[in-house]
N, C-alpha and C positions, 0 to 999 in steps of 0.2 A: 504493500500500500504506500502510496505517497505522501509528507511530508508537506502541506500544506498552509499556507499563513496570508492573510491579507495585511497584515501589519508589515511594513520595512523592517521596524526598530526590532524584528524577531528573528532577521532572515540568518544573523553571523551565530545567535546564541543557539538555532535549533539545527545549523548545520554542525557545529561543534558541541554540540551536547551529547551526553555520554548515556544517554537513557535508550532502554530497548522497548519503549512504546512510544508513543507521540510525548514529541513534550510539552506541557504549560502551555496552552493559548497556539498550537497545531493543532491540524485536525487534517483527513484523507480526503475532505470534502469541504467544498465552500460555498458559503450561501450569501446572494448578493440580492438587497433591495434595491429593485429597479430606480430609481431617481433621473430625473433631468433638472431645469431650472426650477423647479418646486419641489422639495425634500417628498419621496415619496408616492413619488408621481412620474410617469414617463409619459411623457404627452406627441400624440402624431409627430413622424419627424424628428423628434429629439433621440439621441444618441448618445452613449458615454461608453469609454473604456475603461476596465478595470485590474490593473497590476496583481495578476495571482503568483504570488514567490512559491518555488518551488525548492525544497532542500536536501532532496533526497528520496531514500526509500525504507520504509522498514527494515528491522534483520527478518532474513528470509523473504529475501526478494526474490522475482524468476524473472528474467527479461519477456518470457512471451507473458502471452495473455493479461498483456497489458488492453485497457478501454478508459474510455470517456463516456463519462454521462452525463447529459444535461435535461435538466427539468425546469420547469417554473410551475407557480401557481400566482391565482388573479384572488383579488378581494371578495368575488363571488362564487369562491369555489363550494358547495355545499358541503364537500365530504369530510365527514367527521374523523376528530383525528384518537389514536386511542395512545392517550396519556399514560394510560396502567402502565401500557407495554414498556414506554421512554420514560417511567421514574425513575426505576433506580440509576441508569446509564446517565439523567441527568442532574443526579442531586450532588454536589458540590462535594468533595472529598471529604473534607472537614468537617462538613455540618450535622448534626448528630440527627438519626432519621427518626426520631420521634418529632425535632422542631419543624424536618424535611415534609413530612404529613400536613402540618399545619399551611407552611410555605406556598408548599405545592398546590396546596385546594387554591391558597389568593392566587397564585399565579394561572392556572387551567378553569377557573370557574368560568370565567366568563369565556374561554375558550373553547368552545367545543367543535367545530366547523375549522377546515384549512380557510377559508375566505374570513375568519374569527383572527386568526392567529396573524395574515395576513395584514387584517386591518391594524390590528394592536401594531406590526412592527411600523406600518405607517404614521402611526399618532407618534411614536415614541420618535422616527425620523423627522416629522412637522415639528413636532414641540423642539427639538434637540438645532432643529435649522433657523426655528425663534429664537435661538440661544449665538448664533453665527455658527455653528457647528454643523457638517457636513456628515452623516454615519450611514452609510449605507454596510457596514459587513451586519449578516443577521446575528452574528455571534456577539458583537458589542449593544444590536437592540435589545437583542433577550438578556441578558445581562444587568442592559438597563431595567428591563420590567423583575429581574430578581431582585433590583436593588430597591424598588420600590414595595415590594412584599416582602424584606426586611421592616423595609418602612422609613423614609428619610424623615429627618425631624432637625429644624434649626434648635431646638433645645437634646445635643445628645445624650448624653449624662443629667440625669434627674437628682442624682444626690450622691458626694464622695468625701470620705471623712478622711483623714491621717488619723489614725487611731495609734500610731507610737512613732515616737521620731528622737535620734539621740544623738546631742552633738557628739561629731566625730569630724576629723580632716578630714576634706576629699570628698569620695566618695560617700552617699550619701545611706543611711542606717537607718532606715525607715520599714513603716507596713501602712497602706493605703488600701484604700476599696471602695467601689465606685458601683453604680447600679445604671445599665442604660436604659433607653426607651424605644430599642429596638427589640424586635420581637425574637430573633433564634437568641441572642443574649441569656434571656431571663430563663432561658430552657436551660439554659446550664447550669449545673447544681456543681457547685463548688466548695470548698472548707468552708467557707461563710454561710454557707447555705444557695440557695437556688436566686440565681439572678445578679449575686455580687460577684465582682471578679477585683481582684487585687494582682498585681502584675507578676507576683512570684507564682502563679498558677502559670506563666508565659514557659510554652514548652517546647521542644525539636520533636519533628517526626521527618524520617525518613525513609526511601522505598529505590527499588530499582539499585539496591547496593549500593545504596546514595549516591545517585543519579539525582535524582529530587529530592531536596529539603527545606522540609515548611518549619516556620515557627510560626507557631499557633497562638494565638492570643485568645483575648475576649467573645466569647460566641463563636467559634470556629473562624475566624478571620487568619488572617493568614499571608505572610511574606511567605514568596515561593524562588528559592535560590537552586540553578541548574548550571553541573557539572562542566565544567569548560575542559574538554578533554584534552585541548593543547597546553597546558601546563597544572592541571589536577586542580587546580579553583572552582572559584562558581560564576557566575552570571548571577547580578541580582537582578533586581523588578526595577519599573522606571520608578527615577526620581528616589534609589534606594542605594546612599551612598555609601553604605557599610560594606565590607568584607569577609565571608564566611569561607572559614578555613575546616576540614576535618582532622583530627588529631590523631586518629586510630582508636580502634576499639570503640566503635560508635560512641565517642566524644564530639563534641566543635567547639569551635570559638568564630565568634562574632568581632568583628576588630570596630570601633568607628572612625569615623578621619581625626577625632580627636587623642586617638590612641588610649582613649577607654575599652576597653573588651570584656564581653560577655562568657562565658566558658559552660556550655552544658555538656550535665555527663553523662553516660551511657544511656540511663534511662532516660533522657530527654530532658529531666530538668537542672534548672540554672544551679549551678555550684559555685560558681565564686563571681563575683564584678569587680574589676581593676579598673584606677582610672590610671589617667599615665605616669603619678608621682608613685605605681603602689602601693597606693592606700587601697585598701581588698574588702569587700565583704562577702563573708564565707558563708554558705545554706549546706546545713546538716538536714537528715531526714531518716526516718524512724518506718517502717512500713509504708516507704515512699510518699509519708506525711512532713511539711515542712517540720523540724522540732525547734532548730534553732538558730538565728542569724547572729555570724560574730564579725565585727569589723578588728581590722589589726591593730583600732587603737587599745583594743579589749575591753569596750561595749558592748554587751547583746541583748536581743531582745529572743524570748523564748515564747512560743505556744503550747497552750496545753488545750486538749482535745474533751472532748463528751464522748461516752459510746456508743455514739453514732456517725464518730466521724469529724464533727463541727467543730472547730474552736470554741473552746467556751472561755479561754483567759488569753491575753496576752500581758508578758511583764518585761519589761525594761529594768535592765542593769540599775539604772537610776533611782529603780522602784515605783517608777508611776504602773499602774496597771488599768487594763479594762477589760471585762466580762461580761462574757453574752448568754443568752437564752435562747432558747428555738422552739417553733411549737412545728414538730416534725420537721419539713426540711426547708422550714422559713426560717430567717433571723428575728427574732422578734423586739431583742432589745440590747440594746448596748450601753454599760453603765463605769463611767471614770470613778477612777479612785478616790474623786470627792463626793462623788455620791450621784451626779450629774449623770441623767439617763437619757437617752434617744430610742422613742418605740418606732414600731413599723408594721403597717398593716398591708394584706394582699388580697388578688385576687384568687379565691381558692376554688371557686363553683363559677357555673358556665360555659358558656360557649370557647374548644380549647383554644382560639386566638389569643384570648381574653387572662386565658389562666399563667398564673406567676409573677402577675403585672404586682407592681409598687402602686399601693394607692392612697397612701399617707404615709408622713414623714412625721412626728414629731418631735423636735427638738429645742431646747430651751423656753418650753412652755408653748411654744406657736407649733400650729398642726400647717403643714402642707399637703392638699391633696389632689390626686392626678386619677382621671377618669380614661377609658379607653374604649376605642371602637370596635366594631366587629372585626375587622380585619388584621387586631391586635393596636394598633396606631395612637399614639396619645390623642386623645381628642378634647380632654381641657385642663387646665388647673386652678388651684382657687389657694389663697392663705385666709388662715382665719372662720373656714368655711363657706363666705360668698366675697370674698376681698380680693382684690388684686386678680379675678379672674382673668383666665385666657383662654380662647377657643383657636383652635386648629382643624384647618380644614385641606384637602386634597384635589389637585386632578386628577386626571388619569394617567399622568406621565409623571413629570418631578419637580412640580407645585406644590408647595406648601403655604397657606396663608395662617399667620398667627394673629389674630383679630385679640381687641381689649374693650372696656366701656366708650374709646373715643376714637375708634378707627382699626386700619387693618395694617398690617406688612407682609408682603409677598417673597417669598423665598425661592428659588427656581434652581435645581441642582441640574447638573449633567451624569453622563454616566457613566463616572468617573467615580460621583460623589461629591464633587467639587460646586461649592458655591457657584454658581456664571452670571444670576442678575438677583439684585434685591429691588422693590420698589417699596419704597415708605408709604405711608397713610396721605402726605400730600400728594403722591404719583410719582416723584423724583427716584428715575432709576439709576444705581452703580452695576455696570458693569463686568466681570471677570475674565479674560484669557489666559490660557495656559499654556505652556509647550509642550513637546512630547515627554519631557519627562514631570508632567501633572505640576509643574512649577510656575506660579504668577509669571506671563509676559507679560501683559496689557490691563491694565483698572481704566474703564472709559467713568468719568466721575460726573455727576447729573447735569450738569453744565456742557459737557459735551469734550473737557479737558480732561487730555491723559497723560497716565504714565507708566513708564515702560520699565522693563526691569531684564535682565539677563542672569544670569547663577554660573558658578564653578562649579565642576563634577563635585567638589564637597559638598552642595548644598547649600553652601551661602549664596549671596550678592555678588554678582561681580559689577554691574552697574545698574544707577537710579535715574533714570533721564525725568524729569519734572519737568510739569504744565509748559513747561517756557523753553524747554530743549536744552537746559543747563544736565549736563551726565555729572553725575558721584561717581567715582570707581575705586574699586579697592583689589586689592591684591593679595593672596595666600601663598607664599610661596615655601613655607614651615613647614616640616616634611609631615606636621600634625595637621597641617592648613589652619594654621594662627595669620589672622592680619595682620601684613607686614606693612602692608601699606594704605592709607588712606587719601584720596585726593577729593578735594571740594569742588563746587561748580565752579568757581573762582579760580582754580589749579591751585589753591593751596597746599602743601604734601606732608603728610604725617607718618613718618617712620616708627613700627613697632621691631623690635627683636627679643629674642627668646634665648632658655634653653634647651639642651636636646630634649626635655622633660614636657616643655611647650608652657614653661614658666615666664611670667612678663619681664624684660632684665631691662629695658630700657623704651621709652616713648620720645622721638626726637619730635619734637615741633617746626611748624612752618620758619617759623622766626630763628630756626635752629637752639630751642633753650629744649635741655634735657631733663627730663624728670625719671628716674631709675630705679630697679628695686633689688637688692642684692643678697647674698645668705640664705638661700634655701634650703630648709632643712629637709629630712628623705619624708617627710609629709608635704611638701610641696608651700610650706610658711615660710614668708620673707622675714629677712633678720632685722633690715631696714628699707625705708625710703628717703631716697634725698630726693627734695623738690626738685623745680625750675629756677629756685633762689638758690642754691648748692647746700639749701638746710639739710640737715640728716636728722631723722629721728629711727629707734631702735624698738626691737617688740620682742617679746618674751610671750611663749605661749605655752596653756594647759595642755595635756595627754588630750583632751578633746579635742585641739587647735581651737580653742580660747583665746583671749588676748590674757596675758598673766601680768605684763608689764611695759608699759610705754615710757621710755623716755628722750623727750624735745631735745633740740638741737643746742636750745637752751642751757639746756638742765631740768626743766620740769620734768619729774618721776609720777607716774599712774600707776597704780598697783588695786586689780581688780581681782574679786574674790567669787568665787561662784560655791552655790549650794552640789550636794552630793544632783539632783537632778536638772542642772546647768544654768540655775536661774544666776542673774549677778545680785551680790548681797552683800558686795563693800568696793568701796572706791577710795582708797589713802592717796589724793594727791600730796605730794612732796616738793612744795616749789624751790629753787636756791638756796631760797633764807626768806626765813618766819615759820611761823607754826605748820604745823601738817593741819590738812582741811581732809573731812572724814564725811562720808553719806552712805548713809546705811537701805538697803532695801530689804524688805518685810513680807513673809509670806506663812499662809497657814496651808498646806498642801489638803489637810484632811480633810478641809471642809471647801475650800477655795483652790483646790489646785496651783493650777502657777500665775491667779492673778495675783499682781501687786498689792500688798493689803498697807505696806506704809512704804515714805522714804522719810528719813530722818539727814536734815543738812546740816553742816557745819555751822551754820548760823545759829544750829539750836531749835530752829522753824522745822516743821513736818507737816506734811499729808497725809490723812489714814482717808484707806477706802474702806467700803463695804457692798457687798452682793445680795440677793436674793437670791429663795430657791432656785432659780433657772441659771445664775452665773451672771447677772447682766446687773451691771456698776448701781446698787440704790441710794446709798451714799455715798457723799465728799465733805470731809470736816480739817479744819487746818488748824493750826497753832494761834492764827491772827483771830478765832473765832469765828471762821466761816462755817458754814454748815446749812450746803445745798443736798437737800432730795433727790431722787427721781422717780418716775412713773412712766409704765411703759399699756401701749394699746393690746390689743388683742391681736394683732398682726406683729408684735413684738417692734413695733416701731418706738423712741422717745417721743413720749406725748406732754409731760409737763414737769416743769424746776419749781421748787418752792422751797422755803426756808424752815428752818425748826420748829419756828408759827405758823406753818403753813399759810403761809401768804406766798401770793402765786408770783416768781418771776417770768417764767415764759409756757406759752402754751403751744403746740404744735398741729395741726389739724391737715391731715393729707386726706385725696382725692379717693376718686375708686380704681386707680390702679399707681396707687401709694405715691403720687406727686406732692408736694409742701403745697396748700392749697389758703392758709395762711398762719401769721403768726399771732397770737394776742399778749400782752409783753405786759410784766407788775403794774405800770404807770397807767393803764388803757390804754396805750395806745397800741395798734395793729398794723399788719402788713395782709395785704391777700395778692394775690398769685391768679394769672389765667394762664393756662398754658393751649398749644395748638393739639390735632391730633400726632406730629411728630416728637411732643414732650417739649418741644423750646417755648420758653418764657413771652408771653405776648406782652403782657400787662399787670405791673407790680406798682399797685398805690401803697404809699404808708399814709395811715389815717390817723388823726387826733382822736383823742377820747368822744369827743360827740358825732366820729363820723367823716367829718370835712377830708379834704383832703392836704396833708402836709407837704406830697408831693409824687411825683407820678412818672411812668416811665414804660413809653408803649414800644413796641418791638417788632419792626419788618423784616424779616428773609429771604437770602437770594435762595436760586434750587440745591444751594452746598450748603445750606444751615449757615452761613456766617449773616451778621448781623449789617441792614445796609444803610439800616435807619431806626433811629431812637428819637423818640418824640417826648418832652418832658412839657411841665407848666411854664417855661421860660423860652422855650424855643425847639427847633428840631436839628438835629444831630445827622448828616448824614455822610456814609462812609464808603471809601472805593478801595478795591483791592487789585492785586495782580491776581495773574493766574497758579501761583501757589499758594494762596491766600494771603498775600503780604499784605496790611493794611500800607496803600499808600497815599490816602489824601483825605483830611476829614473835615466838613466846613458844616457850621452852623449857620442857624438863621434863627435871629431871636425875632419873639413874639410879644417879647416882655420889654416896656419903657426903661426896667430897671437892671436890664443886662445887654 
């Protein structure tokens, strides 16, 4: 069989790959959407050619009995197509076939007819050509229409905690978990339970004798890295500038341009992270359950399990902890060491699109909650119960409108996933273009000014051309691809260097003055900096990479003291000469965690706080005899200050989708607020106690949100800009005798 791709960017990777099936995004057959000057449409007379790369032939080829086939079908074909037969062959490698069922039905329901399937690839071509994008391969339309039976959503992640994080140099010693709002996602049942994914779940799978290697992330997603058989590498994905090495013994390593690397082990999961000074942090595991991460400054943080599986502790070296509940294979609650809980409710019964979904959050007293449609799709959400609602609506291609109490915004993906046009609530559209390797070229901005952008194979910038055709360019020339160089519109030239570690050693300026960092020690901490004046100051750091001691060019000594779990809780400045200055900070971990509960100054003066059940600041009292309240709304907003008399300082009163809508202040007097449906400020009176007005301040916009006129009780304000928004010319016209 032949070796097939309409894509160029595939032709070098699948004739040098090392796989004895098709590989990645090949196939023996290819399907092409008729199109002319109308996406999707081939109209009398119109004609187009289409570049089919061809790369070879399967192992076990035979030169005879070779053929061509060609077919078509029209929009009217009646005959029905049987999906049963083409599920399995078409469900994604990755995707677990219990979410595959759910998927499948969105994807084939309304398909039943070749003229059905037909039409869909046409919308998805229309819509996609509304977009400037040309797609006629059938394999990138279907694609598109899986992406949308995931389910695109401008809000992708519904809710993600860092539930433990410990200082350490480098490399960072953390546990994170995050909940999407796409639908095969939440099908995954993971250590947290069904639906969270935290990044140390990120695994290797390989096949074809590692030929093909996926790291799998969240919901079956998937980087797909193919075998480059002329020097034993891989070929990544576009726009994927990492490099994935095999180690032997079904190991790898992940390298990135920065010369951090990832290292999985045999069974697929992540064993150690190096950044490039390394600093490491090492994943131990217990019945292929994470048990323990230890960074090499010898921090760790530890899990411990339920018997079924779930986490139900994690503890930090430090000792902060948190502990969870499940009610079977939901999360249901997550609670800190101060006592401070977050619930979680789901969707447990109904229709199965429906099922696994998040549909309350609540945290520090305020409930968030998320409603879902048949087709699994977030369709609203609310704080508070009916507050700050939002509605979410679809077309049939990759539309998303997210509507609120004072208008809508339209979201338009490609089938990429890639953002390509937003229109706001006033109609004002920004535009997206990409390159082949799915990297910003072109932002067309509502105005109809653009800008352009180019990348280095690392995945930075190489150049910024702005509204005005002025180019930024920069330079990596660091074998880590560190900025070496930076030049402005102006040709200004900014020299960076490094060392082999891809530590900063020096910043030359335009003007030639140097600012330099020197002394690094094997955690990648500078010992000093000397400005651009030739000052030097010196730094002393904790086993954390802390700062433990500063001292100026001067002479000024800073000497900084941290708690066992990294809060700071003494500062001894030491100036030349005179006394030593002392400030103390204050913390009750068991009840308050690591908010600030006092600082005590040298002066003798201090600030104590205080919290509320939910963690969120109720008091402030100081040594001068202050002593401000707080109160907060049902959407957990600040609603009002008042003193130890409750007498009222300010009051705060927001909209229905939580705008400042005005203020009322101790004295009576008030501010109020209109704003547009795009959230900008139209009209902000501040009124005297009986009403009047003190003074006033009305608000016009061009289609870029910048302001182009201001209208007061004295005159009106009006303002010109360049096309990078530079304010350049502002002239008033008074109204008022007395200005």
């Amino acid at each position: 069989r032949p070796i097939l791709t309409l894509d160029p960017n595939l032709t070098v990777r699948n004739f040098w790959s090392g796989t004895n099936s098709l590989p990645p995004g090949a196939s023996s057959e290819v399907f092409i959407l008729a199109s002319g000057a109308q996406p999707g449409l081939l109209h009398p007379g119109e004609k187009f050619q289409v570049p089919v790369y061809f790369t070879g032939l399967l192992q076990g080829w035979s030169a005879t009995g070779l053929a061509l086939e060609i077919r078509y079908w029209t929009a009217d074909n009646p005959d029905p197509i049987d999906w049963t037969a083409a599920k399995s062959e078409l469900r994604p490698p990755t995707l677990d076939s219990n979410v595959w069922d759910i998927i499948f039905a969105n994807l084939t329901g309304d398909l039943p007819t070749t003229g059905d399937y037909v039409s869909m690839l046409n919308d998805n071509a229309t819509f996609l050509g509304r977009l400037g994008q040309r797609v006629i391969d059938v394999s990138e339309l279907w694609n598109f229409e899986l992406q949308q039976a995931y389910g695109y959503s401008p809000l992708p992640v519904i809710d993600s905690v860092t539930d433990a994080a410990v200082a350490s140099p480098g490399a960072s010693l953390s546990i994170d978990r995050r909940f999407s709002s796409n639908l095969r996602s939440r099908w995954e049942s993971g250590p947290f339970g069904r639906g969270w994914f935290t990044s140390w779940q990120t695994r290797l799978d390989s096949e074809n004798n590692g030929a093909v290697v996926r790291i799998i992330g969240e919901g079956g997603s998937a980087r797909v890295f193919v075998r480059d058989t002329r020097n034993g590498g891989y070929f990544s994905g576009a726009g994927d500038s990492t490099k994935l090495s095999a180690l032997g013994g079904g190991a790898y390593e992940l390298r990135e341009p920065d010369g951090s690397v990832t290292r999985f082990n045999s069974l697929g999961r992540i064993g150690v992270f190096d950044d490039a000074n390394g600093n490491r942090v090492s994943a131990t595991y217990s019945s292929n359950r994470l048990e323990t991460l230890t960074h090499s400054s010898g921090a760790t943080i530890t899990l411990g399990y339920n018997g079924s599986g779930k986490i139900n502790q994690v503890t930090e070296s430090t000792g902060r902890t948190v502990t969870y509940t499940y009610q079977g294979d939901y999360l249901e609650s997550a609670t800190t060491g101060d006592g401070k809980t977050t619930t979680y409710t789901y969707q447990t019964t109904g229709i199965p699109a429906r099922l696994h979904a998040l549909t309350s959050v609540t945290r520090a007293g305020v409930t968030r909650s998320f409603a879902w449609d048949d087709r699994g799709r977030l369709s609203s959400s609310a704080v508070a119960g009916n507050q700050q609602t939002m509605a979410f609506g679809y077309d049939s291609a990759g539309g998303v409108a997210v509507s609120d109490a004072f208008g809508s915004t339209s979201f338009l993906f490609d089938h990429h996933g890639l953002l390509a046009k937003t229109v706001d609530p006033l109609g004002n559209i920004t535009s997206s273009e990409y390159d082949k390797d799915l990297r910003l070229k072109r932002l067309v901005l509502p105005s109809g000014d653009t800008r352009s952008f180019t990348w280095c194979s690392c995945g930075s910038p190489a150049t910024i051309t702005d509204e005005l055709g002025h180019t930024t360019r920069f330079r990596y020339d660091h074998p880590l691809k560190k900025m070496t160089s930076f030049i402005d519109a102006k040709g200004n030239r900014t020299n960076y260097s490094y060392d082999a570690k891809g530590n900063l050693l020096a910043t030359t300026y335009a003007d030639q003055s140097v600012e330099s960092l020197a002394g690094y020690d094997a955690a990648g901490l500078p010992a000093s900096l000397t400005n651009r004046r030739g000052q030097t100051s010196t730094f002393t750091y904790t086993p954390q990479g802390q700062i433990a001691r500063r001292t100026l060019a001067e002479g000024d000594i800073a000497d900084f003291e941290y708690d066992a779990r990294g809060n700071l809780i003494r500062v001894t400045e030491q100036p030349p000469s005179g006394p030593q200055k002392v400030t103390t900070y204050d913390y009750t971990p068991a009840t308050d965690g690591d908010r600030l509960r006092k600082v005590s100054y040298p002066n003798g003066g201090w600030v104590e706080y205080f919290y509320d059940a939910n963690g969120r600041r109720s008091r402030m009292v100081d040594s001068a005899g202050g002593d401000t309240r707080y109160e907060y709304d049902d959407a957990g907003r600040l609603w009002k200050l008042h003193d130890s008399a409750d007498a009222a300082i300010v009051e705060y009163l927001y909209d229905e989708v939580g705008r400042l809508r005005r203020i009322n202040k101790g004295n009576g007097t008030y501010t109020t607020y209109q704003h547009d449906a795009a959230g900008q400020i139209l009209l902000l009176i501040n009124h005297a106690p009986d009403g009047s007005e003190d003074s006033s301040f009305g608000y016009t916009y061009d289609e870029r949100g910048r302001r182009i006129r201001m209208e007061t009780l004295d005159g009106t304000w009006t303002y010109f800009y360049d096309a990078t928004s530079q304010l350049v010319r502002a002239s008033f016209a008074s109204s008022s005798p007395y200005v």
